[in-house]
C-alpha atoms as one frame of an Amber mdcrd trajectory, in Angstrom:
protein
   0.000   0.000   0.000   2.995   2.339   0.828   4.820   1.356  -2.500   1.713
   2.176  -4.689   1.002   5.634  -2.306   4.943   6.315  -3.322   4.322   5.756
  -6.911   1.232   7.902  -7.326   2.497  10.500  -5.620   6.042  10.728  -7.655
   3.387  10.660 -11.005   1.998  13.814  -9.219   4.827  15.337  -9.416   5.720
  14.451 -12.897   1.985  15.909 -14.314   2.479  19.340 -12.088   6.061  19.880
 -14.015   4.411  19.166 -17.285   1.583  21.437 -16.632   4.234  24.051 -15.228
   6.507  23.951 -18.044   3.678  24.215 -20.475   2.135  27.393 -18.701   5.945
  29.006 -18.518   7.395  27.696 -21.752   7.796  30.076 -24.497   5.678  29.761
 -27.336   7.915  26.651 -29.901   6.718  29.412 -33.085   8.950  32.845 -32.407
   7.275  35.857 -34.330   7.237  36.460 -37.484   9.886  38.030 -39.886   8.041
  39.597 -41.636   4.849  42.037 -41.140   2.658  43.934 -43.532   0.385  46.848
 -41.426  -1.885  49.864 -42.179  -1.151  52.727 -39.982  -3.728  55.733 -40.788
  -2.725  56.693 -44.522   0.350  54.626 -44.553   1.292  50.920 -45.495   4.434
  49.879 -43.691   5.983  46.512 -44.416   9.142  44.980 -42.330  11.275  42.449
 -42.430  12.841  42.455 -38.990  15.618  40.242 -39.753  16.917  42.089 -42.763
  16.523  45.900 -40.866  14.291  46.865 -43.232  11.054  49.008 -43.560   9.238
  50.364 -46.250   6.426  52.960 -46.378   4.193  53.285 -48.863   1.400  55.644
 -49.124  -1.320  54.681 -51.500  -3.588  58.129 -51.027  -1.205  60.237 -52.328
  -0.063  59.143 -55.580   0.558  55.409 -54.459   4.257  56.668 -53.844   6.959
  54.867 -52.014   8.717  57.913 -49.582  11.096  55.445 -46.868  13.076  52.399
 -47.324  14.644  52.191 -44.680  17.729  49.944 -43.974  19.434  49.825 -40.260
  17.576  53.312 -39.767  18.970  54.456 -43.133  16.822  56.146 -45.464  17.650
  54.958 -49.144  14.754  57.075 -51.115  15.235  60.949 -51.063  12.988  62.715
 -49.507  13.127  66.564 -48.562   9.695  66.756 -46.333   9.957  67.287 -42.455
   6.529  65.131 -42.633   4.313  63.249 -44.492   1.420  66.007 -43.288   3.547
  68.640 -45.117   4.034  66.290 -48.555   0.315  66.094 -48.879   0.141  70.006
 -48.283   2.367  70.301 -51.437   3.192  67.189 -53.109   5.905  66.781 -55.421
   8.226  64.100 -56.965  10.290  62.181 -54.268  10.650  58.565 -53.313   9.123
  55.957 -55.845   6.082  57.861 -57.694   4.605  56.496 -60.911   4.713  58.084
 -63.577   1.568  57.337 -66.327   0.181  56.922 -68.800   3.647  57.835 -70.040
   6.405  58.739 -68.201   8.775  61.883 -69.404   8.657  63.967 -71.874   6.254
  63.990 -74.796   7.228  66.305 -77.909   3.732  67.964 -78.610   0.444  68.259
 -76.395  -0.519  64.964 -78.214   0.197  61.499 -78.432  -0.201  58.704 -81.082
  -1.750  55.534 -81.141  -2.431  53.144 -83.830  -1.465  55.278 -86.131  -3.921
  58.329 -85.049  -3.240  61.060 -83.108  -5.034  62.296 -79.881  -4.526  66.074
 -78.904  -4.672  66.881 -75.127  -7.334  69.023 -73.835  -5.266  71.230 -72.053
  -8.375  73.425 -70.296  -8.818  70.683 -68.403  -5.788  71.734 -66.575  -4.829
  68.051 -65.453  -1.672  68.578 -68.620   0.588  71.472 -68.706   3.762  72.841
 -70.928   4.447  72.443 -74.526   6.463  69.722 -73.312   3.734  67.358 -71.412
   6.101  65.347 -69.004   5.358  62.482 -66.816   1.914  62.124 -67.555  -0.523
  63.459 -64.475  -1.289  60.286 -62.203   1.778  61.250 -59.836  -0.271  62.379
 -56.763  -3.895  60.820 -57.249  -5.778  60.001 -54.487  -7.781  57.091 -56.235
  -5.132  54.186 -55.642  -7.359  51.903 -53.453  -5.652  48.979 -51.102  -6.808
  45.356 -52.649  -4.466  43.545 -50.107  -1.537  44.003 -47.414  -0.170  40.684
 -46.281   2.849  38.619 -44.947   3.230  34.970 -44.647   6.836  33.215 -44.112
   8.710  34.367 -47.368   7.883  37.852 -47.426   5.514  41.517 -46.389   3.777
  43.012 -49.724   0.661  45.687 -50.616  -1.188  45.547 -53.415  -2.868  48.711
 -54.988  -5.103  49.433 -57.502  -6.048  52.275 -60.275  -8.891  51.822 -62.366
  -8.017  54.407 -64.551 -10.993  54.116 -66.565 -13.477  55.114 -63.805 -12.160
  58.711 -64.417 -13.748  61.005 -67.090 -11.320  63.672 -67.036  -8.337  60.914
 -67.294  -9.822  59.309 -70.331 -10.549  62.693 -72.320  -6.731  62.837 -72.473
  -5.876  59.063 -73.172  -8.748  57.009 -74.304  -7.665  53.463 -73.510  -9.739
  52.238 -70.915  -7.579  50.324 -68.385  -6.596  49.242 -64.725  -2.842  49.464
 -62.980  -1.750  47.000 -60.562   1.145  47.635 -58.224   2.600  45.298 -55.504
   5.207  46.227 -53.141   6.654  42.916 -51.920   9.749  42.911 -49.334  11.623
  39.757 -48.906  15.124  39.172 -47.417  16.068  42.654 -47.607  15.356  43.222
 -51.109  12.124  45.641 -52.350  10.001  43.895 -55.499   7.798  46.444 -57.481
   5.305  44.201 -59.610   3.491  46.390 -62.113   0.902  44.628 -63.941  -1.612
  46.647 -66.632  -4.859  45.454 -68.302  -6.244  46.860 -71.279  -9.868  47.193
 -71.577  -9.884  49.038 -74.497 -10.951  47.722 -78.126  -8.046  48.780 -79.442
  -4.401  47.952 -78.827  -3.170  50.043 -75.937   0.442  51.562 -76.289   2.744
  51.553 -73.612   5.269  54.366 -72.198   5.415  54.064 -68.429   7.514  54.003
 -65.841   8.688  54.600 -62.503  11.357  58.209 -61.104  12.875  56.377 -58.094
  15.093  59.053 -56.230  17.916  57.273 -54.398  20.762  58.523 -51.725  23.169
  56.950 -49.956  24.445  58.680 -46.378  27.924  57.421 -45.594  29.432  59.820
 -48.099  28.912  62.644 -50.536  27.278  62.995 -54.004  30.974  63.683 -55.460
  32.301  60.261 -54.002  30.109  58.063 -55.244  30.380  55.936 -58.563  27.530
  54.612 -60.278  28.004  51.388 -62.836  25.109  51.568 -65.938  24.333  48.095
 -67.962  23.495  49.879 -71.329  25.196  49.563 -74.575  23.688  52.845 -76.162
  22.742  56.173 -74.998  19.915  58.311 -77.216  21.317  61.476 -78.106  19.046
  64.300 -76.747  18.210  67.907 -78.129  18.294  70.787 -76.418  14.369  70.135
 -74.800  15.317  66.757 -73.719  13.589  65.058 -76.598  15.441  62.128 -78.100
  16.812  63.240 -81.716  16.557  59.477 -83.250  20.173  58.948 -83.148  22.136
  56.768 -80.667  25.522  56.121 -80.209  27.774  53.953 -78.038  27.685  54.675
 -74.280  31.670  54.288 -73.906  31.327  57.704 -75.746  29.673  59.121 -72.416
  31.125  56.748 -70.212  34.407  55.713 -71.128  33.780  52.352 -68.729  30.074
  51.745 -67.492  30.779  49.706 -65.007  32.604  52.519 -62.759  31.781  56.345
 -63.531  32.743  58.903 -60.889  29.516  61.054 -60.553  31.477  63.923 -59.775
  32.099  64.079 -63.526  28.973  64.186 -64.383  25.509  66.265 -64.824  22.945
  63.349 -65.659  19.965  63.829 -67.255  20.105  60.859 -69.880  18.360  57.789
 -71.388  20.020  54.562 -72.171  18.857  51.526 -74.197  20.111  48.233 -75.943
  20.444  46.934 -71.788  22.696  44.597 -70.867  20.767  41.891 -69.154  21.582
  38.415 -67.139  20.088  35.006 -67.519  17.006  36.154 -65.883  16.305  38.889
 -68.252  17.461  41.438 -65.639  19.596  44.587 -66.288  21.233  46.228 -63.157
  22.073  49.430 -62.233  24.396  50.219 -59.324  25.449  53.612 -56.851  28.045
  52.615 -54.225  29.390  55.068 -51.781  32.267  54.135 -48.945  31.051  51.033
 -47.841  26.616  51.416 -49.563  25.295  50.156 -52.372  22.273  50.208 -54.245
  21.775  47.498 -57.121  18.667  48.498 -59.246  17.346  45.677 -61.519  14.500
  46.201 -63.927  13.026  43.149 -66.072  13.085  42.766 -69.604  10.003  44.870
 -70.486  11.768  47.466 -69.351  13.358  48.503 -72.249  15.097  52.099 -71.137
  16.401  53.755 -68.191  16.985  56.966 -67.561  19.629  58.303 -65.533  18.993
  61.657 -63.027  21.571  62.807 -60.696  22.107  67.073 -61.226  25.159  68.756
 -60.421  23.353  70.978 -58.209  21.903  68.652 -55.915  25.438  67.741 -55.114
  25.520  70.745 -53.119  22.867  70.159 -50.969  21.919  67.743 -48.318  19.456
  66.582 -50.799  21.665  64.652 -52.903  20.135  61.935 -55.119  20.119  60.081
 -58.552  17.340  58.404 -60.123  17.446  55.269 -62.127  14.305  55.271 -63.853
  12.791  52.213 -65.149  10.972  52.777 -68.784   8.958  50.634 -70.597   9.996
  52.912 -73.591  12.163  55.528 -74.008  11.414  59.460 -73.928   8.818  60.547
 -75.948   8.400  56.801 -76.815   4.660  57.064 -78.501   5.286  60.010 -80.531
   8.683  58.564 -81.753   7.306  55.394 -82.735   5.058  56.907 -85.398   7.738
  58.906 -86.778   9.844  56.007 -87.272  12.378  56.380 -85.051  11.668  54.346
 -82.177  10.836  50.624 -83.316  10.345  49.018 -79.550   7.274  50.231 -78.423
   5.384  47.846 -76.199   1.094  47.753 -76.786  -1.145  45.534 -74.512  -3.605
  43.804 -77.108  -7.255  44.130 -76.070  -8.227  42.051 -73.082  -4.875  41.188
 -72.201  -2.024  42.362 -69.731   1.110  43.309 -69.492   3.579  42.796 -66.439
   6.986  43.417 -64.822   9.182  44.022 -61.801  11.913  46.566 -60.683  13.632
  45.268 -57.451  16.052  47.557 -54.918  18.751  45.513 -53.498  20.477  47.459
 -50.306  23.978  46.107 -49.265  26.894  47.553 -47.095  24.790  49.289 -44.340
């Protein structure tokens, strides 16, 4: 009787440390990496592991304004807050530029062989030189998702351009834009996918004006690396001229140029790509870099980084990724441009632009 008293109570005491260590135990799952979360206007996605954190705000032009990497900023951006950016917008961070991005020749664009003047009392189009089309700052991006699982934090946004009247008077392809932000390991993915509803075939010029800085060193130090093979020679309004030429004639070696050389405002083609299809372009300061890689329906990218800024704590240079090149639709139908991309009625087109950090 003793023996079996002994035994029960010893399995007493083996159930109360099993209950105790369950209570106390910390959970076997630790928290996620990765986290996708609406904050007011804002969609902020983190990957904890990789120090990373980028803001996006879809109500104001569906425009990228932080990535930040170990509490570095790598997007310019010259606003003391977000409150004073919607006050007075303006192009910083990642906007979008559409339905072309750049410079157009004329206030008009052509399309299958037609041309379609701009309205310009509607006021949403200014210049004689129309540039980067007038969805920059819209407030009709709505938020279709913002996840995370295991691999990775994204947003997806959409535009259904053609709800808008005023939009379509000026370019009459009915359509809808799709943009994901996806973060994984460190590295920001911008998906872009377009769907024409129009009848017709829908040309395609846009594009993104990412404004990027490094903050270990100055404008002057840096050194940029460009996969192109050609640069198009520009006129005096920034308008490609038709001709191209080698871009060892700009850049005696691509793959280091010491921005203090240089005042960029140019646009490269004929990309040098990997096995993927990817073309990379690079700024490295002392110990920073930025790769940019844009997919293969990107077929341009132009290259921003003014003297001037150099001056300033506002340093920057843009590697813009084209689907076309400047002025792209109005070239085409003049014959000088022969790779103009058009979405075929009912179908879509698609492709990425990714931001890899390193060095921080």
């Amino acid at each position: 009787m003793r023996l079996l008293e002994q035994l029960l109570s010893a399995r007493a005491v083996r159930v109360l440390a099993m209950l105790l260590f369950t209570v106390s135990a910390p959970p076997a799952v630790a928290a996620g990496r990765y986290s996708a979360r609406r904050i007011g206007d804002v969609v902020r996605l983190e990957d904890t592991a990789g120090q990373t954190v980028v803001s996006i705000v879809p109500s104001v032009g569906n425009i990228t304004f932080e990535m930040t990497v170990k509490g570095q900023n790598v997007l310019r951006w010259p606003y003391a807050s977000l409150e004073a950016f919607k006050a007075r917008p303006g192009l910083s961070g990642i906007p979008f530029l559409g339905p072309w991005a750049n410079r157009l020749d004329e206030q008009a664009f052509y399309a299958n062989g037609k041309r379609y003047a701009f309205d310009m009392e509607l006021g949403n189009i200014r210049g004689a030189i129309p540039i980067h089309g007038f969805l920059t700052t819209t407030d009709q991006w709505r938020v279709v998702e913002a996840r995370e699982d295991g691999m990775a934090a994204w947003v997806t946004s959409r535009l259904d351009f053609f709800r808008q009247p005023q939009w379509m008077k000026q370019f009459p392809f009915a359509h809808t834009i799709q943009v994901t932000h996806r973060l994984e390991a460190g590295v920001l993915q911008v998906i872009t996918r377009i769907e024409n509803m129009s009848v017709e075939p829908m040309p395609l010029a846009i594009g993104f004006h990412p404004y990027f800085q490094l903050t270990d060193s100055a404008r002057d130090e840096w050194r940029l690396s460009v996969a192109a093979r050609t640069e198009w020679v520009l006129a005096s309004n920034k308008i490609p001229t038709g001709e191209t030429r080698a871009i060892e004639r700009l850049f005696p070696d691509p793959a280091d140029i010491r921005l203090a050389d240089y005042d960029l405002d140019h646009v490269f083609g004929n990309l040098v790509r990997d096995g993927a299809g990817r073309a990379t372009m690079s700024v490295k300061g002392k110990q920073q870099r930025l790769d940019v890689s844009v997919g293969p329906n990107y077929r341009a990218v132009v290259i921003y980084a003014p003297k001037a800024a150099g001056a300033t704590s506002n340093a920057f240079v843009c590697f813009e990724p084209m689907a076309g090149i400047t002025d792209a639709l109005n070239l085409a139908q003049k014959g000088l441009y022969t790779e103009l991309q058009h979405i075929p009625p009912g179908q879509t087109w698609q492709e990425s632009f990714w931001i890899r950090p390193s060095g921080f």
